[in-house]
N, C-alpha and C positions, 0 to 999 in steps of 0.2 A: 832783089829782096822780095817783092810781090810775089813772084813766082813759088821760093823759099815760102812763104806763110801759105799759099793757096793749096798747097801739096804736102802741109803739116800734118791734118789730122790723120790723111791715109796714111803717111810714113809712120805716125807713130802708131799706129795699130800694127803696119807689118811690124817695128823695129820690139814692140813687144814683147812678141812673142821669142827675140830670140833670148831674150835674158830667161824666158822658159828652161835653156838649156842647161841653166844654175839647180843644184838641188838644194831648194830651199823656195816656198814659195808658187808650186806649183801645182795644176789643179787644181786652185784655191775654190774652182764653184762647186767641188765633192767637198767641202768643208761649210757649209751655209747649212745644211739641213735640211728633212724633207718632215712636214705635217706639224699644222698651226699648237696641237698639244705640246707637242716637243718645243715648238720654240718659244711658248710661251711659260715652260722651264731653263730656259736657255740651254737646250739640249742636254739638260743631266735625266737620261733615259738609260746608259748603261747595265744599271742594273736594273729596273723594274720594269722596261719596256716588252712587252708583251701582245703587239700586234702585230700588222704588217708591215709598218715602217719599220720596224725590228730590222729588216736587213739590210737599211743604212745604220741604223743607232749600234746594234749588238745582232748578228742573227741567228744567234741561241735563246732571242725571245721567241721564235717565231712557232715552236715548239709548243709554246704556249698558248697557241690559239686552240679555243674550244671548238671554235665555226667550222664547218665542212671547207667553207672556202669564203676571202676578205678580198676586198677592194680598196682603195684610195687615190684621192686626188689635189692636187692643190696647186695654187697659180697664187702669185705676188708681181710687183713692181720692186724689183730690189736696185741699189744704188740710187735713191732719189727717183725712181722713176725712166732710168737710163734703159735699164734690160729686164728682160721676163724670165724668170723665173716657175717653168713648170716640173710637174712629177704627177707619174702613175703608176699604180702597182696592183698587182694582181696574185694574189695564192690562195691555192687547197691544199687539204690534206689527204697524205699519200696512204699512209699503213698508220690507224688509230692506235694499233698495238704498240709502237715506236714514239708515239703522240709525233711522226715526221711530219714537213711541212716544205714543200716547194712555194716558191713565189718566183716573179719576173717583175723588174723594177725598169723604170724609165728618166731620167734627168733633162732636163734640156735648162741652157742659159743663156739668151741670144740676145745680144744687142743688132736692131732690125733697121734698115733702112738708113746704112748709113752715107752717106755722099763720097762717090769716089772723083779726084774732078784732076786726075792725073793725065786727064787729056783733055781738058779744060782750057790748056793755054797749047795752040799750033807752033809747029817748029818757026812760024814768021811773025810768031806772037801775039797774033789774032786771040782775040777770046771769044768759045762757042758753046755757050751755056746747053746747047743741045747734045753737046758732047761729057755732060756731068750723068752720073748713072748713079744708083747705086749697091748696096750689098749689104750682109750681114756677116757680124762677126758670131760662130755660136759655138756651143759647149755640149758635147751631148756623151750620154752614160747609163749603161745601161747592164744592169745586173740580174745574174740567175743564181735563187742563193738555195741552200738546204738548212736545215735544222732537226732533230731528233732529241728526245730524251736516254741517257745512259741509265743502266742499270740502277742505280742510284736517281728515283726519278724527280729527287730533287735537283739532281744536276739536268744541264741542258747543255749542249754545245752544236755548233751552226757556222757555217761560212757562203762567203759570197765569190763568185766570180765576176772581174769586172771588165767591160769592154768599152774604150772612151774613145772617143771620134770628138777632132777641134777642128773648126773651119774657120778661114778668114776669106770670104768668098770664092772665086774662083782662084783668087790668087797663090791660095797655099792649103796645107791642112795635117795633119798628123791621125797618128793610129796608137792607142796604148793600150796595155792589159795589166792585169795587177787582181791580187785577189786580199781577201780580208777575213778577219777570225775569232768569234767569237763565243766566249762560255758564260753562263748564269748558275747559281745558285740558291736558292729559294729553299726558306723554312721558315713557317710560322711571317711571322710579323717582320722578318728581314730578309736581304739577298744581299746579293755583292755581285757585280760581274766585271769583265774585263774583256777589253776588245784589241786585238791588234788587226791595225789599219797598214794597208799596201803590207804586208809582211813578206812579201817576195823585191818589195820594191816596185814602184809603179812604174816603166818605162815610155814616152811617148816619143817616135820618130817625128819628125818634121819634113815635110816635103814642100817648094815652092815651084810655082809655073806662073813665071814672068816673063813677058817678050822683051824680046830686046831691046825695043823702043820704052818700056817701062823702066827698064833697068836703068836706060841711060837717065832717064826723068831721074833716079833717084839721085844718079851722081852727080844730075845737074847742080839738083837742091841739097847737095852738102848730105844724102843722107846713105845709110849702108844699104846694100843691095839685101834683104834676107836669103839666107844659104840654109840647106839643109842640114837640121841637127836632131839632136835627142836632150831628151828632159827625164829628170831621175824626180818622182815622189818617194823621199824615202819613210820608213817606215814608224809610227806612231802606237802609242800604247796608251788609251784608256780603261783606269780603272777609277769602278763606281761602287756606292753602299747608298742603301734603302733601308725606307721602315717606312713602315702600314701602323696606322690606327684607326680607332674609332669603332664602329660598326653599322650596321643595315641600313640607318638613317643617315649619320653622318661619318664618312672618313676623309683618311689624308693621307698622302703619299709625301714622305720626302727623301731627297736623294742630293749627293753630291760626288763631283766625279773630277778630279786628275786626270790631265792629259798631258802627258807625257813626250814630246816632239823632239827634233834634235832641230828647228829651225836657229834657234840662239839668237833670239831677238834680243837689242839690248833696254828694250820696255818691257819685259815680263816680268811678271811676280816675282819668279824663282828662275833664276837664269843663270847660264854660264856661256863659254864660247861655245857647246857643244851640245848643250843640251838647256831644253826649257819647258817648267814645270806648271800648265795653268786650270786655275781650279773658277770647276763652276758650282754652282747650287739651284734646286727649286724645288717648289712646291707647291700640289694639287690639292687642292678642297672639293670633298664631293657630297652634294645632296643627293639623298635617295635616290642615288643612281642615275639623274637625272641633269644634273646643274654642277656643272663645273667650272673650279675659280683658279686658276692658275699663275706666280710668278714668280721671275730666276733672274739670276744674276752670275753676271760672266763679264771676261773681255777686261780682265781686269791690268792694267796696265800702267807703270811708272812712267810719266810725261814729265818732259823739260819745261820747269817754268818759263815762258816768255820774258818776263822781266826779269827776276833772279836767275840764270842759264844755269847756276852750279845746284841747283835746287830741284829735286823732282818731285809733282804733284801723284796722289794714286786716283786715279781714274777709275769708275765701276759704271759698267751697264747696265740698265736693266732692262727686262722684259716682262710683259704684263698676256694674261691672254682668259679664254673663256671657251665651254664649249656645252652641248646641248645634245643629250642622248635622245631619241624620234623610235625608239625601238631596235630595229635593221638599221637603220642611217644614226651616223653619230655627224654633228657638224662643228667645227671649231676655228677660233680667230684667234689671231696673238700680233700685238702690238709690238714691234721692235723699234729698238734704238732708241729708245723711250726718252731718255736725257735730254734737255734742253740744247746743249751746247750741238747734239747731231741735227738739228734744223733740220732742212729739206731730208736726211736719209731717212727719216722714217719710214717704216716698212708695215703696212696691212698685210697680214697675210692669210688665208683664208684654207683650209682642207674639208675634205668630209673621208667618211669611212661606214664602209657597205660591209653587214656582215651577212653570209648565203649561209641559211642554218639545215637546209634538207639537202 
């Protein structure tokens, strides 16, 4: 029985990853977001987003950069504190004629350092604490995306190419590709966009390198051996609508966006076996340019009462955030998981963003 708990935490890390193999549910750290603006609307950027994050949110905003060429960066504590949470990105623009825009995007999500102690206990059952090591589990993604203005240069359309690498230290890891797709529309004081996510479908292989004295550990302790498999992200559709007000001194952006998944959870808003419907919202307050006030709301989800079971509560998130224009540097923070009842998962999360104007 000892043995069985000592060898718990690594087994469920490998055993994890193989319900990966489910389409539903995977690649969840390409679903978090990248840059403290965005998530302090709970990512309803579809339609108005118009920087370099654009090619995570939509990358037919990216068209819309005025700058010769943008930066960005941002790091958080996500799940409580458990894993890191980093992104960088980098683009210029190609032909002004086209208003095009190349960028190269980076993700990383690792949980660090964590104790492997599957050889912790000797075949004579000795215990050799010099024999605990450990590893990381991590997430990494990384995208080259384009963007152009059509003919119509209120429209914009952009996609991404994506390349995902998952490691569970030396012991296994996978390879995936998948691309993504997105258009804007922009006139006057409105837009509308829509983005389709993995639209080829996200494929990841699984490969594991376990020795055989690992292997047999697993089957000691009651647990499965991981085997090499594939994991399907399938494919998502957000669409978003915006409107701008105010003027030179004060505006505001708001926007909300449908997202459209076939996970079929059976806590969403709008659900079925096949398909699930979830809506977000937010909004930006801007001082002359200067002083930004930002927050959204998402995640919205029908929960089983604990005491009445046949009864379900509706659940909303929110998120709260701020940011602070420097000229060339923009810097911004957004407070997630804001809610009482998420305790410890609260999430600081912090970016900036460099604009190169010659």
């Amino acid at each position: 029985m000892n043995r069985r708990i000592l060898f718990s935490f690594s087994a469920m890390l490998m055993a994890a990853s193989l319900f990966a193999q489910q389409p539903k549910f995977v690649n969840e750290f390409l679903n978090i977001g990248v840059g403290a603006d965005a998530h302090g609307m709970f990512g309803s950027m579809t339609a108005h987003t118009d920087g370099i994050s654009s090619a995570y949110w939509n990358p037919a905003g990216l068209a819309r950069i005025e700058e010769k060429a943008q930066a960005a960066a941002m790091h958080t504590n996500w799940f409580g504190g458990i894993s890191n949470y980093d992104y960088v990105a980098y683009g210029k623009q190609l032909d002004p004629a086209k208003n095009s825009f190349g960028s190269i995007s980076f993700i990383r999500l690792g949980v660090d350092n964590i104790p492997n102690t599957l050889n912790l206990i000797g075949p004579d059952g000795s215990v050799n604490y010099d024999q605990v090591t450990s590893f990381s589990a991590a997430d990494y993604a990384l995208f080259a995306s384009y963007a152009q203005s059509l003919k119509n240069r209120a429209l914009t359309i952009g996609g991404s190419l994506k390349i995902i690498r998952r490691t569970l230290g030396s012991f296994g890891g996978s390879w995936g590709f998948g691309a993504d797709l997105g258009i804007q529309y922009r006139k006057e004081r409105f837009a509308i966009g829509l983005m389709g996510r993995d639209i080829t479908s996200t494929f990841n292989a699984w490969s594991f390198n376990l020795s055989q004295e690992e292997q047999d550990v697993f089957i000691a302790t009651g647990n499965d051996v991981p085997i090499n498999s594939t994991e399907i992200a399938l494919p998502r559709v957000i669409l978003g609508a915006a409107y701008f007000g105010g003027n030179e001194k004060f505006g505001y952006t708001i926007e909300g966006n449908l997202n459209f998944s076939t996970n079929g959870r059976e806590a969403g808003l709008v659900q079925s076996s096949s398909i699930e419907i979830d809506p977000t919202a937010g909004v930006e307050l801007v001082l002359n340019d200067k002083i930004f006030v930002r927050a959204g709301i998402g995640n919205i989800q029908r929960i089983v009462n604990d005491v009445t079971t046949d009864q379900a509560d509706l659940e909303v998130q929110p998120n709260i955030g701020m940011g602070i224009n420097l000229g060339r540097l923009r810097v911004d923070y957004a407070l997630a998981n804001v809610t009482e009842s998420a305790g410890i998962l609260k999430s600081h999360i912090f970016s900036v963003q460099l604009d190169f104007k010659d």
